[in-house]
C-alpha positions as a Python dict, from the first residue, in 0.01 Angstrom:
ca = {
    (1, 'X'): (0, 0, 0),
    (2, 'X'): (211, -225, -231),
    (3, 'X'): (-13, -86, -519),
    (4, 'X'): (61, 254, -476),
    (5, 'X'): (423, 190, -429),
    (6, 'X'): (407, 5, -750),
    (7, 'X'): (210, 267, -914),
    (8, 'X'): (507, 502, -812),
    (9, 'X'): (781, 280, -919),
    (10, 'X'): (605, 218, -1258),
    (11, 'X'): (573, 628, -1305),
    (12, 'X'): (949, 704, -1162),
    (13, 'X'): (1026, 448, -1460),
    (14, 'X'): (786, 628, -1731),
    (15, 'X'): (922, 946, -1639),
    (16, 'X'): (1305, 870, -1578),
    (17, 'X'): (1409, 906, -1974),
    (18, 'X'): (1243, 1252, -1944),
    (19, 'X'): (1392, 1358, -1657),
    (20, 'X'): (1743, 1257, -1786),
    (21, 'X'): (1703, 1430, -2072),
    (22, 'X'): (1586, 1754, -1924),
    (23, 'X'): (1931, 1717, -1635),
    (24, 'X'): (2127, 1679, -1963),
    (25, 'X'): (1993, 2019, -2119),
    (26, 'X'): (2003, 2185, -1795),
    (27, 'X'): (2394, 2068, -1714),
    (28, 'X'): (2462, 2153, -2124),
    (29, 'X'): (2319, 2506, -2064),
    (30, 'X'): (2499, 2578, -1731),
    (31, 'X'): (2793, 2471, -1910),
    (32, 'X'): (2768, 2730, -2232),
    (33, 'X'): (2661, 3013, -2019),
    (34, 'X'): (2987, 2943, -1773),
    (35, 'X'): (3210, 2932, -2049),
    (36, 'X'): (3075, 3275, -2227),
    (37, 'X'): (3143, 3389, -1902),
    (38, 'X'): (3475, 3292, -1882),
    (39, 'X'): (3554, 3476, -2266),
    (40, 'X'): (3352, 3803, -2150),
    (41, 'X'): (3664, 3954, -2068),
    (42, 'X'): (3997, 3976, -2234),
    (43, 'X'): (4208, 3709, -2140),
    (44, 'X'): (4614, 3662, -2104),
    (45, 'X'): (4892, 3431, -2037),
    (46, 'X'): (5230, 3426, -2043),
    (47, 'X'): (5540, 3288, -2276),
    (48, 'X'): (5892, 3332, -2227),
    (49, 'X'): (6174, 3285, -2469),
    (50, 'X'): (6532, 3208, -2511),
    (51, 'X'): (6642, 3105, -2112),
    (52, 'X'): (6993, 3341, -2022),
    (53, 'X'): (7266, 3230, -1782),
    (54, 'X'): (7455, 3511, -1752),
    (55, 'X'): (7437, 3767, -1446),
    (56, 'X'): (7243, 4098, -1558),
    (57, 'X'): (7330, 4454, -1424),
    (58, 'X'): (7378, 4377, -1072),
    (59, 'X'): (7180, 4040, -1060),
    (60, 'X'): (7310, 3713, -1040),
    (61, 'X'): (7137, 3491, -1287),
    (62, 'X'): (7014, 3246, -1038),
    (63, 'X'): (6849, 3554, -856),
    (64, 'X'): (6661, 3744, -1156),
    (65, 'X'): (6583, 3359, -1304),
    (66, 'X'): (6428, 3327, -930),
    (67, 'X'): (6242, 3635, -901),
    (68, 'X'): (6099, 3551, -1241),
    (69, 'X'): (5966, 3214, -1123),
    (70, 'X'): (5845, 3395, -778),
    (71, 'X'): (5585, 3640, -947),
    (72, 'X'): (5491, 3356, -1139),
    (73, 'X'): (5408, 3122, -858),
    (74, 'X'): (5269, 3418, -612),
    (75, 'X'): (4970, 3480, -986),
    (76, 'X'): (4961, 3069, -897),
    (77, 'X'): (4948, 3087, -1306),
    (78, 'X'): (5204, 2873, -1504),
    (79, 'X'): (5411, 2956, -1823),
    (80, 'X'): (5537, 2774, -2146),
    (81, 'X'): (5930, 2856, -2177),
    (82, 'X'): (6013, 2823, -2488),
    (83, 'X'): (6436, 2754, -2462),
    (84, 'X'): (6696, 2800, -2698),
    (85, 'X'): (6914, 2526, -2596),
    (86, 'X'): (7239, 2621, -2703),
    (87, 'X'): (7454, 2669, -2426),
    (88, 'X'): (7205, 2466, -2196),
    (89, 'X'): (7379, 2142, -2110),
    (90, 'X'): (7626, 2290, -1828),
    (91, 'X'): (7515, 2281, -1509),
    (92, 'X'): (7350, 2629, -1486),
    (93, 'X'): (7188, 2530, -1859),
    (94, 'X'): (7048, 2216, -1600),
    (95, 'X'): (6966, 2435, -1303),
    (96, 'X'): (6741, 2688, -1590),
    (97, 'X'): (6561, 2397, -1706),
    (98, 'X'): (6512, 2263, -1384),
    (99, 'X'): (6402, 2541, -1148),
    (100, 'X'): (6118, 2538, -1448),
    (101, 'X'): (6010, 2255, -1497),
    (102, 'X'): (6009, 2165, -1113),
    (103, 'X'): (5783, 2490, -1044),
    (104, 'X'): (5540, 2350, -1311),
    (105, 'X'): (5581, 2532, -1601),
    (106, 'X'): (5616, 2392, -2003),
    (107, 'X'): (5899, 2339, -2127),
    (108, 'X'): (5875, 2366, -2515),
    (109, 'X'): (6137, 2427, -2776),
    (110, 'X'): (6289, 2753, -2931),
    (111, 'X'): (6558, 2581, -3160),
    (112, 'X'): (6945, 2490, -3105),
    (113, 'X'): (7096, 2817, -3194),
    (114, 'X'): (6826, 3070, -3284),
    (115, 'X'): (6835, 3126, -3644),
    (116, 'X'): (6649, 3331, -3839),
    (117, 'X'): (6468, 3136, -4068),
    (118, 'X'): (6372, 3418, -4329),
    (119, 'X'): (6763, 3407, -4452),
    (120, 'X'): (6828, 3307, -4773),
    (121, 'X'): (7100, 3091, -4691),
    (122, 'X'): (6858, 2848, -4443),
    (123, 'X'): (6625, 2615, -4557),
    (124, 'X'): (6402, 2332, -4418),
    (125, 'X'): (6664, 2109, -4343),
    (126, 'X'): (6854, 2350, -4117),
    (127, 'X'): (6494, 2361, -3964),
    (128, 'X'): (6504, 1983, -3911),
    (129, 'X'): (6843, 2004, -3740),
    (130, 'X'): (6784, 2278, -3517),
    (131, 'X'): (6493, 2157, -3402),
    (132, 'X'): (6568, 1794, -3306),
    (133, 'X'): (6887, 1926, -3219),
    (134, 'X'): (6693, 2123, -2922),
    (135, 'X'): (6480, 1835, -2894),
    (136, 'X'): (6732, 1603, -2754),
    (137, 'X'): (6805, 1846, -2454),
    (138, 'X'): (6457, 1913, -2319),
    (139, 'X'): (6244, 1564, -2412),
    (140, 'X'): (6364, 1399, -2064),
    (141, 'X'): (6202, 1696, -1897),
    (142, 'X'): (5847, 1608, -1704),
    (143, 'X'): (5692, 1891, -1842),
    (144, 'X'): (5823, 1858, -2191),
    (145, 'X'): (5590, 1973, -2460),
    (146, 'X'): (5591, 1950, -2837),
    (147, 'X'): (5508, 2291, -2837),
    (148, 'X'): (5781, 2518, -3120),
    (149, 'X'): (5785, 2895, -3116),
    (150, 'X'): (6029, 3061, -3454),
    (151, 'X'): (6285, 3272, -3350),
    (152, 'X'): (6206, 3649, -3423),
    (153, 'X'): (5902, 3503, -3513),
    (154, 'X'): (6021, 3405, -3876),
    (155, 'X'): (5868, 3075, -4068),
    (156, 'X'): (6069, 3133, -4366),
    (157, 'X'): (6080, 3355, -4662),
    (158, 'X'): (5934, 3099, -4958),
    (159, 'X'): (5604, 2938, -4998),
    (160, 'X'): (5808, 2559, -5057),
    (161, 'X'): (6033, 2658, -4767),
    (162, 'X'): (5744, 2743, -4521),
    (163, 'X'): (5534, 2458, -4671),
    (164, 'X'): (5830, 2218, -4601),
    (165, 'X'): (5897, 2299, -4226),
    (166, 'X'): (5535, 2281, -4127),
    (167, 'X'): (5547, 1909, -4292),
    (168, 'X'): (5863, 1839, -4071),
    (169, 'X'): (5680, 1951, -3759),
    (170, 'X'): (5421, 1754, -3794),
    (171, 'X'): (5631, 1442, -3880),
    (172, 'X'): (5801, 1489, -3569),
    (173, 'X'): (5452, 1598, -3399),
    (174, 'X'): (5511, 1956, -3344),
    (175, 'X'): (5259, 2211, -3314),
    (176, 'X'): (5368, 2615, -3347),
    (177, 'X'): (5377, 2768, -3007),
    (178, 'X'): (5226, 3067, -3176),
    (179, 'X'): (5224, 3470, -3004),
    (180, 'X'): (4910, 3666, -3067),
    (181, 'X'): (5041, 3940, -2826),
    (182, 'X'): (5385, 4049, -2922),
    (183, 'X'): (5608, 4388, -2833),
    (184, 'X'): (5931, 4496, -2760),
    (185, 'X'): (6032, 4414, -2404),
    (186, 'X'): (6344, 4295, -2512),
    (187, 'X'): (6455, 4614, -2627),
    (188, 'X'): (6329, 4789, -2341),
    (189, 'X'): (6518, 4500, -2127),
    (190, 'X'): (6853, 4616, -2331),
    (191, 'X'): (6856, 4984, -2205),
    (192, 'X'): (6731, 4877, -1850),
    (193, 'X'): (7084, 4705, -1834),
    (194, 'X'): (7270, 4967, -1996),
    (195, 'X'): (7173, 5237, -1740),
    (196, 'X'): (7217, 4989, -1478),
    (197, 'X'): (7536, 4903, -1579),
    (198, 'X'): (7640, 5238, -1564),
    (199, 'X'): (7507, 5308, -1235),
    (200, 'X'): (7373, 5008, -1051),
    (201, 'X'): (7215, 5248, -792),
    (202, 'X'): (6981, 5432, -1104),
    (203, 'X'): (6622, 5506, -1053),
    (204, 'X'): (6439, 5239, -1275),
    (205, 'X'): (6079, 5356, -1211),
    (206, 'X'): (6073, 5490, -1554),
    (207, 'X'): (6172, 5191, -1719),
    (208, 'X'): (5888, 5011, -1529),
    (209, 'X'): (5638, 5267, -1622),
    (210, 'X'): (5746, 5244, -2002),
    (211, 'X'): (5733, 4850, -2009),
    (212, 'X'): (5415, 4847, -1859),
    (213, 'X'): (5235, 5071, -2111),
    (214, 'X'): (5394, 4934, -2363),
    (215, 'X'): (5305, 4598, -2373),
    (216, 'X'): (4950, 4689, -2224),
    (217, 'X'): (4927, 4885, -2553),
    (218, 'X'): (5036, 4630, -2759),
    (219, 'X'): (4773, 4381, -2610),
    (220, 'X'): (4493, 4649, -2651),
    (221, 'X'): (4600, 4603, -3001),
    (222, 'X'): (4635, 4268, -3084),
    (223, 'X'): (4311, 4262, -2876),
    (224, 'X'): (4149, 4477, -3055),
    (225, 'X'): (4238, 4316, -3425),
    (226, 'X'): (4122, 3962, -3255),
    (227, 'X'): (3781, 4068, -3154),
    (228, 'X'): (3742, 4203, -3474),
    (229, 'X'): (3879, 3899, -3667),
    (230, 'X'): (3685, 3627, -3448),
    (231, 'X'): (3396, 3846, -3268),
    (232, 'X'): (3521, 3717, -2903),
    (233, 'X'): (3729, 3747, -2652),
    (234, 'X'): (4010, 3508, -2762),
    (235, 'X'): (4261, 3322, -2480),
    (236, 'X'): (4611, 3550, -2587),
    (237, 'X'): (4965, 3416, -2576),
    (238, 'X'): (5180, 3710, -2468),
    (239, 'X'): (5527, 3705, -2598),
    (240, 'X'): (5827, 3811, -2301),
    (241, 'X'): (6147, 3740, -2304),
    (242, 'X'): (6347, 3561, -2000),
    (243, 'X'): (6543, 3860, -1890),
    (244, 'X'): (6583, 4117, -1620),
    (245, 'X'): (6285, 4364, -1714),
    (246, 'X'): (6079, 4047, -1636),
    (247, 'X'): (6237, 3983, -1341),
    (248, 'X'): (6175, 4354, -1196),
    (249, 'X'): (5903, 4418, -1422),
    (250, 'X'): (5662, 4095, -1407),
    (251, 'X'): (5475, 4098, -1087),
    (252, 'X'): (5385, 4447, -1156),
    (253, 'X'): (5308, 4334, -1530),
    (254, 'X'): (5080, 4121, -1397),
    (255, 'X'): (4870, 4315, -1166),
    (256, 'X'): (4814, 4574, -1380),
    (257, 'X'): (4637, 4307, -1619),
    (258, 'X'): (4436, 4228, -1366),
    (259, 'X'): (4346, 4603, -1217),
    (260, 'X'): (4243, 4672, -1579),
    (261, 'X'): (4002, 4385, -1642),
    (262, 'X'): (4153, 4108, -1828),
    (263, 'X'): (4183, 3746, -1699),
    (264, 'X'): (4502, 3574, -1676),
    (265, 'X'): (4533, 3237, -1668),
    (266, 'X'): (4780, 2956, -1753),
    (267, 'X'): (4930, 2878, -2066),
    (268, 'X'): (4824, 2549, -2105),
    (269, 'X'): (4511, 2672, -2099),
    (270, 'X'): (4546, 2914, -2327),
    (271, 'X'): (4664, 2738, -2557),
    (272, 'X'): (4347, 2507, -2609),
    (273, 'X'): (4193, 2805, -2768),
    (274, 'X'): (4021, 2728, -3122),
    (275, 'X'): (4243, 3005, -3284),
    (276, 'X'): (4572, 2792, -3245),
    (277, 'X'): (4436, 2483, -3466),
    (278, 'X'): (4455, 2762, -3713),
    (279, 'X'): (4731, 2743, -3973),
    (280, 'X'): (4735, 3126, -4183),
    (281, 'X'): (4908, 3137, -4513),
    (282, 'X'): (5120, 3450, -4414),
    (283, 'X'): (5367, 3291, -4223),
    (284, 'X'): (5559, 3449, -3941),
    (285, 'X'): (5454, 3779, -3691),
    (286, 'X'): (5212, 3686, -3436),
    (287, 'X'): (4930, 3460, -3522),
    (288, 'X'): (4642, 3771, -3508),
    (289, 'X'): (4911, 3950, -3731),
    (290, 'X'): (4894, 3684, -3969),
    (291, 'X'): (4558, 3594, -3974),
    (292, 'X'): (4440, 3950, -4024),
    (293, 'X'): (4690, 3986, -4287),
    (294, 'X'): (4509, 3659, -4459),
    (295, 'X'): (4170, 3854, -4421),
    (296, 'X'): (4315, 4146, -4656),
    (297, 'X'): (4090, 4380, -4468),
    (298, 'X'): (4354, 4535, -4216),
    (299, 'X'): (4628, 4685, -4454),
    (300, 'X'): (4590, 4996, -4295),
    (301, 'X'): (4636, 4823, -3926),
    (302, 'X'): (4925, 4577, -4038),
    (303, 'X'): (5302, 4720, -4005),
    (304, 'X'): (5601, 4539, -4088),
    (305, 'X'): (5744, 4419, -3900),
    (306, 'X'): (5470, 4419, -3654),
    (307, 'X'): (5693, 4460, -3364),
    (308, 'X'): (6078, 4606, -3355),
    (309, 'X'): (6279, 4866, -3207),
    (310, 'X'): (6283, 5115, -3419),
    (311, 'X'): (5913, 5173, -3263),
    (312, 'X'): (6016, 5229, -2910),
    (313, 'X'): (6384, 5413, -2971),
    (314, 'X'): (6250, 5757, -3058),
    (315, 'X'): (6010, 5803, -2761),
    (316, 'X'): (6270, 5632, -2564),
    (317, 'X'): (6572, 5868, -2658),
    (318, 'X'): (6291, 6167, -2569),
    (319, 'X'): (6244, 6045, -2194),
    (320, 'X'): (6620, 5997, -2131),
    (321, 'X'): (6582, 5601, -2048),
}
């Protein structure tokens, strides 16, 4: 009896390197099959910029602000805010930040006062100011991140000047919040509150329709460039702004997402995509819009600006919204 047990013990030991190494392969395999799974579909999250205090249309800003956070939480998916601090030390500026940061979300950095860096008469140390500027305001925060998204999406208009601010953010240990899905919304946002304004009882249904296909369009797009840029299904930043067309707009925003196939997650996790370590030489526009203007073989695909306005207006004007 105590032979064969040591007979056993002897070929458990012989065998036990083997059998490791086939759990490791096994566990490794599981592992890349799970996570092509997880790219087979296109995938979203969400961004917001800027952070308003004022009431909109008929909503007090603590009520669209909340309704905002609400579809948020019902998804159970979390968002980076990306604030423009100007303005944001009062106590509703506090009450912003916090009602964000309590429910979760990142709180990154957007500059002081929203300059666009493209003008002539900024440079890198304007850059430097602005952004330490906003710095001081939001570091304290528990879900602070060193996460920086350009206003209007502009790095700067020279090579030195471009090549300048990226060397200040990473001195200061910044990485660019980059979009790769970007639109319009806020345009759409600014004729939602017109008509409301003018009649706070107006039939908005249109205006929902009209943001949703619009920025569903715009990520088929962007979507569309990526796959061809990278050959897979890439985790997308989606560019909104924190105003009232979210705050109507976003729960349906983000069921329709889902009813049409893509996977939305949080930004966080988005944001440990590959495709964000990436650092294009055209600076500015959304990072697929850049990168695919460094491959020189979308000129036909790439408008400039990529996103703006004067897109929307005319189709706009035609449906009376």
């Amino acid at each position: 009896m105590k032979t064969k047990s040591i007979k056993t013990i002897i070929l458990i030991t012989l065998l036990l390197p083997f059998i490791t190494r086939t759990m490791k392969y096994i566990i490794l395999t599981l592992a890349f099959f799970t996570s092509l799974i997880s790219v087979a579909q296109p995938t979203i999250s969400f961004t917001f910029d800027d952070g308003s205090l004022s009431k909109r249309a008929n909503y007090e800003f603590e009520e669209w602000n909340d309704m905002i956070l609400s579809a948020l939480d019902d998804a159970k998916i979390k968002a980076v805010f990306f604030v423009k601090t100007e303005g944001k030390s009062t106590d509703k500026g506090r009450h912003l930040l916090e009602t964000w940061n309590d429910k979760g979300h990142l709180i990154a950095n957007h500059t002081y006062s929203h300059p666009n860096f493209n003008k002539e008469e900024i440079n890198a140390e304007d850059f430097r100011t602005e952004l330490l500027r906003a710095d001081s305001l939001i570091n304290s925060f528990s879900n602070y991140t060193k996460l920086f998204r350009f206003p209007y999406l502009k790095e700067g208009n020279t090579t030195t000047e471009v090549d300048s601010i990226r060397q200040i953010m990473k001195y200061y240990g910044y990485k660019n919040g980059h979009v790769t899905i970007d639109g319009s919304d806020w345009y759409i946002d600014s004729r939602l509150r017109k008509r409301l304004n003018q009649n706070p009882q107006a039939d908005i249904e249109a205006f929902k329709d009209f943001y949703l296909e619009h920025i569903f369009q715009r990520a088929n797009y962007y979507e569309n460039l990526s796959l061809k840029l990278t050959g897979r299904h890439i985790n997308h930043t989606l560019l909104l702004h924190h105003n009232l067309a979210a705050a109507l707009f976003l729960d349906d925003l983000i069921a329709m997402f889902k009813s049409k196939g893509w996977n939305v997650i949080s930004a966080d996790e988005a944001f440990k995509d590959p495709i964000f370590e990436q650092t294009p030489n055209h600076a500015g526009e959304s990072l697929i819009w850049a990168l695919a203007k460094d491959s020189g073989k979308y000129e036909d695909q790439l408008r400039y600006p990529a996103e703006d306005s004067r897109y929307e207006k005319v189709r706009m004007d035609e449906l009376g919204l």
